[in-house]
BAPANU-791610 format. One record per residue (C-alpha): residue in one letter; residue number from 1; y, z, x. Coordinates in nm, 4 decimals, m for minus. Each point is the difference from the previous one (the first is absolute). Layout:
<recs>
+------+-----+----------+----------+----------+
: type : seq :       c2 :       c3 :       c1 :
+------+-----+----------+----------+----------+
:    a : NUM :        Y :        Z :        X :
...
+------+-----+----------+----------+----------+
</recs>
This chain:
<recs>
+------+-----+----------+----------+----------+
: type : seq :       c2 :       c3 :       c1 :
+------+-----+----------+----------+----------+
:    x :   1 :  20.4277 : m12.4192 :  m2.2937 :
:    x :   2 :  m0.0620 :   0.3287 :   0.2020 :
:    x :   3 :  m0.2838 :  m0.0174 :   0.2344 :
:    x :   4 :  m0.1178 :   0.3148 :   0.1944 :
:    x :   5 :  m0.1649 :  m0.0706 :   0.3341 :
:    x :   6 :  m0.2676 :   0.1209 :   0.1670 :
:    x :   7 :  m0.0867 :  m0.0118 :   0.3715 :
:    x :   8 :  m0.2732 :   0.1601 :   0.1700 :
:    x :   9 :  m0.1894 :  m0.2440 :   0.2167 :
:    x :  10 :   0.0118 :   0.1671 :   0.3340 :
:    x :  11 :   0.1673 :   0.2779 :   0.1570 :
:    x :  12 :   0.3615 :  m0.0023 :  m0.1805 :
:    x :  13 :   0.0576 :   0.1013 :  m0.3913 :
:    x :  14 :   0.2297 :  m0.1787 :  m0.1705 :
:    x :  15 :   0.1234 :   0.0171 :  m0.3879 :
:    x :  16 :   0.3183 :  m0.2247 :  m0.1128 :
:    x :  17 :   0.1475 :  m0.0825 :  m0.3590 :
:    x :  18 :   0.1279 :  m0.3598 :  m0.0324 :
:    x :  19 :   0.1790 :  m0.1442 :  m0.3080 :
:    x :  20 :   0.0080 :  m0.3700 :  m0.0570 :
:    x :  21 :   0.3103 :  m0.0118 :  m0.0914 :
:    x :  22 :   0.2088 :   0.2625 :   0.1962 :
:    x :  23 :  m0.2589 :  m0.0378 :   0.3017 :
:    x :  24 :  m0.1102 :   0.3315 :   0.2900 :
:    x :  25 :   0.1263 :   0.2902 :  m0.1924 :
:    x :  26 :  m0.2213 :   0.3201 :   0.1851 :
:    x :  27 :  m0.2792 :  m0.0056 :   0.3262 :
:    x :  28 :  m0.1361 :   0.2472 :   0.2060 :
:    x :  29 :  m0.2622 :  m0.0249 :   0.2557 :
:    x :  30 :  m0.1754 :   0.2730 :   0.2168 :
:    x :  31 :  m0.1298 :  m0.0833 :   0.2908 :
:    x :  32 :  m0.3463 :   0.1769 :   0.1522 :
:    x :  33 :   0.1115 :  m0.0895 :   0.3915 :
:    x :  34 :  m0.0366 :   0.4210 :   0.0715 :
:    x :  35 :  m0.3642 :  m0.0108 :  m0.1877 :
:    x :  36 :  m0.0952 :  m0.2621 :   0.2083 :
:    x :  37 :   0.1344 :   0.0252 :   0.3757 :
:    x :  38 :  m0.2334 :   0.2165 :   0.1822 :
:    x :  39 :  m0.2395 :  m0.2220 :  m0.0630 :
:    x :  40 :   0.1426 :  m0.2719 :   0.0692 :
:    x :  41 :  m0.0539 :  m0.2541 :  m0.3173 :
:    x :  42 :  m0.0676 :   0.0307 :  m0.3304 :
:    x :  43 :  m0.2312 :   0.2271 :  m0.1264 :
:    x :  44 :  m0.0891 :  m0.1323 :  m0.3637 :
:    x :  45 :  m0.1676 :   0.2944 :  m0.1600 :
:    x :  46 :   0.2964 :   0.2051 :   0.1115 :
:    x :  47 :   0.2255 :  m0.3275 :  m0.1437 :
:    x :  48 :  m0.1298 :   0.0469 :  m0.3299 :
:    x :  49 :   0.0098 :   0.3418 :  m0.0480 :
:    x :  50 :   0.3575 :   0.0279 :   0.0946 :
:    x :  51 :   0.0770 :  m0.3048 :  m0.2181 :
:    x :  52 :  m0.1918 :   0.2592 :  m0.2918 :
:    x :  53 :   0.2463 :   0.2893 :   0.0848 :
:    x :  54 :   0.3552 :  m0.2160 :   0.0287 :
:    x :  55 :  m0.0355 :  m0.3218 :  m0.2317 :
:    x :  56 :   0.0462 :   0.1885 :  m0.3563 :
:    x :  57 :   0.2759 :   0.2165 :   0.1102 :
:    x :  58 :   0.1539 :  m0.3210 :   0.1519 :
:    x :  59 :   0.0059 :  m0.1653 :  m0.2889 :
:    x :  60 :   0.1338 :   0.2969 :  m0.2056 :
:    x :  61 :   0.2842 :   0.0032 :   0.2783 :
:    x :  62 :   0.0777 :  m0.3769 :  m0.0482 :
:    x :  63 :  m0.0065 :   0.0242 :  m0.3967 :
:    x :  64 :   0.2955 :   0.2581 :   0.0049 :
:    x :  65 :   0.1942 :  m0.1675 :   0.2769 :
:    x :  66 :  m0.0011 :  m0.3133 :  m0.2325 :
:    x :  67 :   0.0761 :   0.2617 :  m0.2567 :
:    x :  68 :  m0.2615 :  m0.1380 :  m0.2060 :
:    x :  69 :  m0.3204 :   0.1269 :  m0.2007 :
:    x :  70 :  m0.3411 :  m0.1613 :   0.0379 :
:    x :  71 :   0.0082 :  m0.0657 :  m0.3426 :
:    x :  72 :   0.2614 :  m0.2964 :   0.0163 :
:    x :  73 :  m0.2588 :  m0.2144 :   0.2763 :
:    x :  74 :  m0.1046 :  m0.3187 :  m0.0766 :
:    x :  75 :  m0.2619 :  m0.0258 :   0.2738 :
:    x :  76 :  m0.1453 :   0.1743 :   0.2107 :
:    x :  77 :  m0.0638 :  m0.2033 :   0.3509 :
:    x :  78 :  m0.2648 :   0.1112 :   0.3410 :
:    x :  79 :  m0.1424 :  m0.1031 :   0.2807 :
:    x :  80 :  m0.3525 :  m0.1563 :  m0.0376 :
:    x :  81 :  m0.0693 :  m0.0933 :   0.3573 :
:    x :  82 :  m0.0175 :  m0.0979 :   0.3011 :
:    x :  83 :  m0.0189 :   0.3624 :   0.1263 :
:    x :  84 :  m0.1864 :   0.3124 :   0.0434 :
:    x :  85 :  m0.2319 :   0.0371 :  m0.2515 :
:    x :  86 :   0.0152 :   0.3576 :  m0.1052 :
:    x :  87 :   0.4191 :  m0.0046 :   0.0146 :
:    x :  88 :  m0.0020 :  m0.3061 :  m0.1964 :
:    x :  89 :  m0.2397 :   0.1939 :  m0.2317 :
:    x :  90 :   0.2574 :   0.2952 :  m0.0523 :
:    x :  91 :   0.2543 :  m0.2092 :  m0.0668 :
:    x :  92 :  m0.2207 :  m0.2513 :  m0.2757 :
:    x :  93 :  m0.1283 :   0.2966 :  m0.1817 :
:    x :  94 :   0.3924 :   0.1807 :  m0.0658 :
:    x :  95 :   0.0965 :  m0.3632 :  m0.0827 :
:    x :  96 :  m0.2431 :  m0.0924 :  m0.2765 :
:    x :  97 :   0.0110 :   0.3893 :  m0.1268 :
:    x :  98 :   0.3340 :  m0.0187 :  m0.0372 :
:    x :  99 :   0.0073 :  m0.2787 :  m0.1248 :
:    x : 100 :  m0.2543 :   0.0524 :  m0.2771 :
:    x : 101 :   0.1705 :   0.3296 :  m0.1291 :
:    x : 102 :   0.3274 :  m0.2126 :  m0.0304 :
:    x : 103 :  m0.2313 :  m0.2841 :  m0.1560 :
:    x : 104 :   0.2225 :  m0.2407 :   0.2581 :
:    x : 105 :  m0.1934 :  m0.3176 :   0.1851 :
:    x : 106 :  m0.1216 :   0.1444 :   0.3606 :
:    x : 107 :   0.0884 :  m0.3012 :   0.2696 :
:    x : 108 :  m0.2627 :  m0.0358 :   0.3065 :
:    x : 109 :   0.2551 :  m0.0991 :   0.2991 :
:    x : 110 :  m0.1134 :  m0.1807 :   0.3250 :
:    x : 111 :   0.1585 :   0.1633 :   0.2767 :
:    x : 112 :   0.1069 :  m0.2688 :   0.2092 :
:    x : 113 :   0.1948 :  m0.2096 :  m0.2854 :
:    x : 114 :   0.1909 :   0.3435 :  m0.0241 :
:    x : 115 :   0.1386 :  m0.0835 :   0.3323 :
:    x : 116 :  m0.0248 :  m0.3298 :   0.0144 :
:    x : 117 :   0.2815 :   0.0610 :  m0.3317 :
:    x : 118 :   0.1431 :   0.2939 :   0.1394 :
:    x : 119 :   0.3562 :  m0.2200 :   0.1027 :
:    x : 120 :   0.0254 :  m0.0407 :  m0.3570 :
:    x : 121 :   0.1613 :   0.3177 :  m0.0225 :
:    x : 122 :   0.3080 :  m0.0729 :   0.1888 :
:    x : 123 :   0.3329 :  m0.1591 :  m0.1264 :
:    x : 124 :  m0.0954 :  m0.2751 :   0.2634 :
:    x : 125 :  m0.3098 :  m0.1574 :  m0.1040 :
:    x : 126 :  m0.1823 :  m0.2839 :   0.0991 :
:    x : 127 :  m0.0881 :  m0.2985 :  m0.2269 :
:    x : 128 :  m0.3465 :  m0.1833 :  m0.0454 :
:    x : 129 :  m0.1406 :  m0.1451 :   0.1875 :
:    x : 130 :  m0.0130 :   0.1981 :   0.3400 :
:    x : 131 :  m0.2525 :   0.0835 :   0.2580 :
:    x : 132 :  m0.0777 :   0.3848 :   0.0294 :
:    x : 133 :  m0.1212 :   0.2347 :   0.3431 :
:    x : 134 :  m0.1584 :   0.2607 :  m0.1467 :
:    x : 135 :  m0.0337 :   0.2463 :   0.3166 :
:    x : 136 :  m0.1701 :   0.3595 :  m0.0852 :
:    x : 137 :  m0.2626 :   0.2287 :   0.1210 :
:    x : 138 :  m0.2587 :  m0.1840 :  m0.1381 :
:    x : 139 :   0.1122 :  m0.3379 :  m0.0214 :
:    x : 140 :   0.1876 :  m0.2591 :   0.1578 :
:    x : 141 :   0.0082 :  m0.3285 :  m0.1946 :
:    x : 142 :   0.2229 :  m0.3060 :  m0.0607 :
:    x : 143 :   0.0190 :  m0.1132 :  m0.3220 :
:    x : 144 :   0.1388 :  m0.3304 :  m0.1848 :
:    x : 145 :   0.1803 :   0.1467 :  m0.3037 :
:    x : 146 :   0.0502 :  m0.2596 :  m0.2309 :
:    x : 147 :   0.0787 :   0.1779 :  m0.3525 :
:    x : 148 :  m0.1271 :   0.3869 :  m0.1139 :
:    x : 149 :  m0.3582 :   0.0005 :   0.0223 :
:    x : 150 :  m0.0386 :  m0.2890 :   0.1818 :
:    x : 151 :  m0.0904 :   0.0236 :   0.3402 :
:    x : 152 :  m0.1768 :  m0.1837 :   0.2811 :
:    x : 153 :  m0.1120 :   0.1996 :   0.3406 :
:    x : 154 :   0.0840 :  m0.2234 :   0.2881 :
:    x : 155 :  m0.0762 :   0.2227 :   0.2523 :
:    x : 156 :  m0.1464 :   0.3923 :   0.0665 :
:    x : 157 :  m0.1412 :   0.2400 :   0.2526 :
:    x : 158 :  m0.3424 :  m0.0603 :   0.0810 :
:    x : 159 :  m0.0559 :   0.3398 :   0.0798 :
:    x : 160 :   0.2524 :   0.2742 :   0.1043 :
:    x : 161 :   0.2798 :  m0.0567 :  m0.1980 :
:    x : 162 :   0.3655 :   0.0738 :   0.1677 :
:    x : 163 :   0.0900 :   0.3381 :  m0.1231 :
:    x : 164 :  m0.3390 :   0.1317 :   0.0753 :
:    x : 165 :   0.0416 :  m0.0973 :   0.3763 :
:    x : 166 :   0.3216 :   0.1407 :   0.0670 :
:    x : 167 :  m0.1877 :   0.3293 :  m0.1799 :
:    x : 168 :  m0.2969 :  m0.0758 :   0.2437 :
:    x : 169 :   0.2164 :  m0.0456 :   0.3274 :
:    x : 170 :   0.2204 :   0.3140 :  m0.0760 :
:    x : 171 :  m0.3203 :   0.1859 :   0.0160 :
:    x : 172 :  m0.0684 :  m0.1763 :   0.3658 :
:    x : 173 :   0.3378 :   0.1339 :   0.1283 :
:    x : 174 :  m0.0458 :   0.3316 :  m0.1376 :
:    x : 175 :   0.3123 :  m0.0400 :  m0.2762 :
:    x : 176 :  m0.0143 :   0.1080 :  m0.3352 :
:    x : 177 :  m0.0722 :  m0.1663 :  m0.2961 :
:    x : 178 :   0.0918 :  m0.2159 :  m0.2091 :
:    x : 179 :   0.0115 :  m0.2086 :   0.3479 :
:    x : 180 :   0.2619 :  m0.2635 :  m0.1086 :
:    x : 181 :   0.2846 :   0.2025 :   0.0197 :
:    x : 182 :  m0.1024 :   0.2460 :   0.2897 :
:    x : 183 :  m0.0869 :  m0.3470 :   0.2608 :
:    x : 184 :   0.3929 :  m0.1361 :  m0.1688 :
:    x : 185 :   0.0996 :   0.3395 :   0.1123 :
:    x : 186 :  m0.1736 :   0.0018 :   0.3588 :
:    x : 187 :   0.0804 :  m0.3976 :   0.0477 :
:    x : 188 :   0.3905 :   0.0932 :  m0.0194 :
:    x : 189 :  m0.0183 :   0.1302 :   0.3403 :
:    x : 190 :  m0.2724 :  m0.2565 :   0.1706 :
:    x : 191 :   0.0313 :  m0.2349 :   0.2699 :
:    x : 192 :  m0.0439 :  m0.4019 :  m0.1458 :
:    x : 193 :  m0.1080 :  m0.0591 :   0.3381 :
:    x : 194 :  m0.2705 :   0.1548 :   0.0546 :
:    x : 195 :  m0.2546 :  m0.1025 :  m0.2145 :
:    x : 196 :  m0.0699 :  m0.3433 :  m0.2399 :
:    x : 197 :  m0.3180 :   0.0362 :  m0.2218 :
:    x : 198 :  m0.1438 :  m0.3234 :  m0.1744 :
:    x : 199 :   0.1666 :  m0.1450 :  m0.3357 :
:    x : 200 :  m0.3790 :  m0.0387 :  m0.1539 :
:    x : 201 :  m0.1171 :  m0.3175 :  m0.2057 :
:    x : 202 :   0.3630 :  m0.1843 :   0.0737 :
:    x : 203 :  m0.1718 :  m0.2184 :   0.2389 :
:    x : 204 :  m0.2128 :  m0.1713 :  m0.2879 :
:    x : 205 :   0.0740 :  m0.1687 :  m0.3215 :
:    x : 206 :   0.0202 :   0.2154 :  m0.3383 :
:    x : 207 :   0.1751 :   0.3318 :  m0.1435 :
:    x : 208 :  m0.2561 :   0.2459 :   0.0305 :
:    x : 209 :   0.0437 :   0.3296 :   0.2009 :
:    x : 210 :  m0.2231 :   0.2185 :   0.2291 :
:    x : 211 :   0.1305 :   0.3097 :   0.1333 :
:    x : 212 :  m0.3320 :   0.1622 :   0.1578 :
:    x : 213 :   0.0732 :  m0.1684 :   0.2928 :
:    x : 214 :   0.2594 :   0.1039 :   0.1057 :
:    x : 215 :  m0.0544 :   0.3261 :  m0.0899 :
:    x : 216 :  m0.2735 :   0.0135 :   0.2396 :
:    x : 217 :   0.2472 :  m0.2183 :   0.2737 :
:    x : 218 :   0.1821 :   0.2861 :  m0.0544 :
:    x : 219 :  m0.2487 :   0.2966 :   0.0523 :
:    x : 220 :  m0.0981 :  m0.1679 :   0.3171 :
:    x : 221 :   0.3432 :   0.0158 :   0.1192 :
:    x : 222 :  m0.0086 :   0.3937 :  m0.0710 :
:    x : 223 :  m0.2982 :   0.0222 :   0.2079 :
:    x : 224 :   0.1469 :  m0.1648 :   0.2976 :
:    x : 225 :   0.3315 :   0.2042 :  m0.0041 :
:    x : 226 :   0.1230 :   0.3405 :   0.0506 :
:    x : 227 :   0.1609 :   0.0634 :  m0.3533 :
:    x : 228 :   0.2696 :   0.2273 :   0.1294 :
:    x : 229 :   0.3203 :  m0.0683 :  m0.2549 :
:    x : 230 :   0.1276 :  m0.3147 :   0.1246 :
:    x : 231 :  m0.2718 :  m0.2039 :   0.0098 :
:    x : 232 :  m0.1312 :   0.1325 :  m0.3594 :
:    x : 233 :   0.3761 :  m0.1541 :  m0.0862 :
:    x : 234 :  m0.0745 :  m0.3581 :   0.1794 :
:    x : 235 :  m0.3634 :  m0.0327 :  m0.1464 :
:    x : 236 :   0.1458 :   0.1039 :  m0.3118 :
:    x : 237 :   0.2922 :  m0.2592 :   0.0027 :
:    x : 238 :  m0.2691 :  m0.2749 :   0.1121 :
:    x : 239 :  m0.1793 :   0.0643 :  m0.2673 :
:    x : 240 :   0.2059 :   0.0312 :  m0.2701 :
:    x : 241 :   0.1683 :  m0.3510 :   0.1201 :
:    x : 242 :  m0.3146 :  m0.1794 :   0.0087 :
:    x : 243 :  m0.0891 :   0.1062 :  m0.3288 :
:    x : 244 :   0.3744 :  m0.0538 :  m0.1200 :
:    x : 245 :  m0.0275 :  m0.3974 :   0.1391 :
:    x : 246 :  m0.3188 :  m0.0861 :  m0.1364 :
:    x : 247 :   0.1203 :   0.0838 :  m0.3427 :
:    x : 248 :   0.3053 :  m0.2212 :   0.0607 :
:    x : 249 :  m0.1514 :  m0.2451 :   0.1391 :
:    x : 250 :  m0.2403 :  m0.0432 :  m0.2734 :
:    x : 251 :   0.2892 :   0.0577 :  m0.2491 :
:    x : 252 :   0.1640 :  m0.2551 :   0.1124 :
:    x : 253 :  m0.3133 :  m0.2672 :  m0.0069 :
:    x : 254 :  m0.0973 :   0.0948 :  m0.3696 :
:    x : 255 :   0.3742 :  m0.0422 :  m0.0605 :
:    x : 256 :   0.0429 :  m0.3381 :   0.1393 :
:    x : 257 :  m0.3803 :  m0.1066 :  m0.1548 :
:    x : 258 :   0.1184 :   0.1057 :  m0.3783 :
:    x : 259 :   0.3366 :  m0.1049 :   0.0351 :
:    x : 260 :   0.1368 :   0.2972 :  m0.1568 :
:    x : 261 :   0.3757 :   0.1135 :   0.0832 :
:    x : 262 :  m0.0643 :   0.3530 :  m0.0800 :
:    x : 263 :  m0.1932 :   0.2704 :   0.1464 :
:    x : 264 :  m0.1116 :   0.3896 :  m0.1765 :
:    x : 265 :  m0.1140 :   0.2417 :   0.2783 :
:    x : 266 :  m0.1509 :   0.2955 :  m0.1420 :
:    x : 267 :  m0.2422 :   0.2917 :   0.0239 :
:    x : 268 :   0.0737 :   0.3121 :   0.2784 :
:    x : 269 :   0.0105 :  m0.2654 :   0.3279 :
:    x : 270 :   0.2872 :  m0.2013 :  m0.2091 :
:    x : 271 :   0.2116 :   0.3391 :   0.1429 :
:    x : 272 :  m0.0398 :  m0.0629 :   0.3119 :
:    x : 273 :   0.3153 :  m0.0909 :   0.1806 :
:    x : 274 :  m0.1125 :  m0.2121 :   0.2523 :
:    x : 275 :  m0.1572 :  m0.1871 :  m0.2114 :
:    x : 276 :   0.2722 :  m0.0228 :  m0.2597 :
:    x : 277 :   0.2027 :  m0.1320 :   0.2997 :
:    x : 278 :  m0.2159 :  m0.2681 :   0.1158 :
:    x : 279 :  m0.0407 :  m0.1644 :  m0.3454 :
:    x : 280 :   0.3681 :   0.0217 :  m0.0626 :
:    x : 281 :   0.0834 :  m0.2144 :   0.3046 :
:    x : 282 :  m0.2720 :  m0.2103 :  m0.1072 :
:    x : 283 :   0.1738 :  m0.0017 :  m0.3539 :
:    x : 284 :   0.3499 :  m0.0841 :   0.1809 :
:    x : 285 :  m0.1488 :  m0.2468 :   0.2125 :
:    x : 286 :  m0.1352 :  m0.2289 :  m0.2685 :
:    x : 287 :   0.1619 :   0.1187 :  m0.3145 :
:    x : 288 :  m0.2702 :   0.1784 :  m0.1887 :
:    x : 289 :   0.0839 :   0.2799 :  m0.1649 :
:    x : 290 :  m0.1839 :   0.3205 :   0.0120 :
:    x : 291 :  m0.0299 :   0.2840 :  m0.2803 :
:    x : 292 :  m0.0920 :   0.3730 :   0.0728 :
:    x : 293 :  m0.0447 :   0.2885 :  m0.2302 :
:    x : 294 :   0.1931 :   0.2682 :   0.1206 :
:    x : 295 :  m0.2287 :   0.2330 :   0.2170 :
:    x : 296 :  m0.0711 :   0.2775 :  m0.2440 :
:    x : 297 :  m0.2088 :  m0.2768 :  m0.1738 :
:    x : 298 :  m0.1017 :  m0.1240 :   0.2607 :
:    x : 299 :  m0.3351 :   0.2630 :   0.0222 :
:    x : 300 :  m0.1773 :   0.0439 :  m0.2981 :
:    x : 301 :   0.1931 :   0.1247 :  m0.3027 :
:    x : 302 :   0.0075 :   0.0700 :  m0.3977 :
:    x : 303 :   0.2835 :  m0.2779 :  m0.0427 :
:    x : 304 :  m0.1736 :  m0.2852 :   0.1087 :
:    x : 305 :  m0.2727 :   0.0413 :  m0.2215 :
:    x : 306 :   0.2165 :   0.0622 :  m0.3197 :
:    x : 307 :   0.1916 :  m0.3274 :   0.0544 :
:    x : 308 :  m0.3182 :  m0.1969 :   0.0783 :
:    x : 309 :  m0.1461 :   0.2029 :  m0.3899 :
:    x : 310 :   0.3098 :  m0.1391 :  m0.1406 :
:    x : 311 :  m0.1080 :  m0.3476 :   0.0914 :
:    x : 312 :  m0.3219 :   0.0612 :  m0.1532 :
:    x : 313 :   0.1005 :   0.1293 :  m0.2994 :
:    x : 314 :   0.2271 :  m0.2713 :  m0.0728 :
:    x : 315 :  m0.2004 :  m0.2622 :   0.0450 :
:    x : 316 :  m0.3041 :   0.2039 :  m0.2365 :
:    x : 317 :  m0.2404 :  m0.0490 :   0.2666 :
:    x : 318 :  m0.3467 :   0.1794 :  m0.2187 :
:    x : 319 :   0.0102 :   0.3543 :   0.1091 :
:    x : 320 :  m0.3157 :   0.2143 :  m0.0894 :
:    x : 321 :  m0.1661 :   0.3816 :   0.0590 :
:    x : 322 :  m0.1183 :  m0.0463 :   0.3227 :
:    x : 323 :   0.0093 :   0.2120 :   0.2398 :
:    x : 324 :  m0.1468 :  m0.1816 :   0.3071 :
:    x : 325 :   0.1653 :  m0.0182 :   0.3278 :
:    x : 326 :  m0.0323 :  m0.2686 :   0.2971 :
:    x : 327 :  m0.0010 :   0.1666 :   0.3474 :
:    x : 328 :  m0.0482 :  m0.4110 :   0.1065 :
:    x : 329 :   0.2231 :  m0.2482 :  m0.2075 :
:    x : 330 :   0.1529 :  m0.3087 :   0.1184 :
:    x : 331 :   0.2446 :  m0.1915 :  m0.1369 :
:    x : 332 :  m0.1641 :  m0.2779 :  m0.0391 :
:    x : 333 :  m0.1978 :   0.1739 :  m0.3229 :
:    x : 334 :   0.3053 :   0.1432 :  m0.1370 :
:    x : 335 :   0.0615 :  m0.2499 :  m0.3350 :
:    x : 336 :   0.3192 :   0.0220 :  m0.2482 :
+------+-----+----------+----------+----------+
</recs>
């Protein structure tokens, strides 16, 4: 089976050809970062259009690095939701078109079980059960993966989710965006000492999240201090360690309440180092194992999408003509 896939749900746009049998054979992904800097976030008019220039030469470039013709696809796979609605839209509408000239099924993806799968494309892959930290932008969840399409939230943000507050505190400092990778960059050269900003909801039973806090922890902090160079470095190492521990910690309570021996961390946080090292002590500690797409897939991307289509298709979930997307869609709705 050749599936093509489609991502468009945000601010990256992605295009990948997988094969069931011989597995990844093409991606690309552009990324709108430029389009979106000066101001600071996503913009998701501008989002969409761009997603209408790039997506159908994308997939034209992946087709003849596969060195195949759209002719020989079985399926053609997209991104329903969560997301922006008018990107998801551009990338629905090319989908089911395309789709319908080829006379091929159209498959309605849910973004997050494209991540939550997205260690499935490496040699090293974990096996089911396993308990999943999705960490993006827009979401920070831990799941209970028990087979392919069945999943139980145990725990989310209640409001900011973790991506979106490193994006949010950048902007506090003055860095650049996308903030995760500009406060990693700053908290290289900050002073551990300095500073030590609240792990929030730790001190309480459950697995939920809540990041506003200490976002605004944080922006006090900035309005107390001179933010000369260093101390933009220790308030940015403070808070990117606080935010680092309270996903452990909660990690590691949803991992010793399931049982579970293995751990996915995925979505655009699941790069960051810090946190990558934290989890794999915790892993070496007490034997779990941990799984990681590698960090091109780590962001939002064509490949994911095609291997979670390929799923689909095999097991003939009903597939129909429509082309509605779901800016909100959780998990908990998505049926197989």
């Amino acid at each position: 089976m050749l599936i093509l896939g489609i991502e468009t749900s945000c601010d990256d746009t992605g295009a990948a050809l997988y094969d069931s049998q011989a597995g990844l054979l093409a991606h690309k992904l552009h990324s709108q970062v430029d389009i979106h800097v000066p101001f600071g976030g996503v913009v998701p008019e501008l989002a969409a259009r761009d997603h209408i220039r790039k997506l159908l030469p994308l997939i034209k470039t992946v087709l003849c690095d596969a060195e195949r013709d759209k002719e020989e696809l079985d399926a053609v796979a997209y991104t329903a939701g969560p997301g922006l609605a008018g990107a998801l839209l551009v990338g629905a509408a090319l989908g089911q078109s395309l789709a319908l000239s080829l006379r091929l099924p159209a498959i309605a993806i849910h973004h997050m079980e494209g991540h939550l799968l997205s260690p499935m494309l490496e040699e090293r892959r974990p096996a089911f059960p396993f308990l999943a930290l999705l960490v993006s932008g827009g979401h920070t969840q831990l799941v209970d993966v028990k087979r392919v399409g069945h999943y139980d939230i145990l725990g989310e943000s209640l409001d900011d989710a973790v991506g979106e507050a490193f994006d949010k505190v950048a902007k506090l400092l003055g860095l650049g965006y996308p903030g995760g990778p500009h406060i990693a960059t700053a908290a290289e050269r900050g002073d551990g000492r300095r500073f030590r900003f609240p792990r929030p909801m730790t001190d309480r039973p459950g697995l939920d999240f809540s990041f506003s806090g200490l976002k605004t922890y944080t922006s006090e902090i900035v309005k107390k201090h001179e933010l000369d160079a260093q101390t933009i470095a220790d308030i940015a190492w403070a808070f990117q360690d606080a935010a680092v521990d309270t996903l452990r910690i909660k990690t590691q309570r949803a991992l010793d309440q399931t049982g579970h021996r293995r751990c996915v961390v995925a979505g655009g946080v699941g790069a960051n180092q810090l946190l990558r090292a934290q989890l794999n002590d915790l892993a070496d500690e007490a034997g779990y194992e941990l799984f990681y797409p590698r960090p091109e897939f780590c962001t939002d991307n064509g490949a994911m999408i095609a291997y979670a289509g390929s799923l689909r298709f095999s097991k003939k979930i009903p597939m129909g003509r429509d082309c509605r997307v779901f800016p909100r869609w959780s998990l908990r709705d998505l049926s197989y």
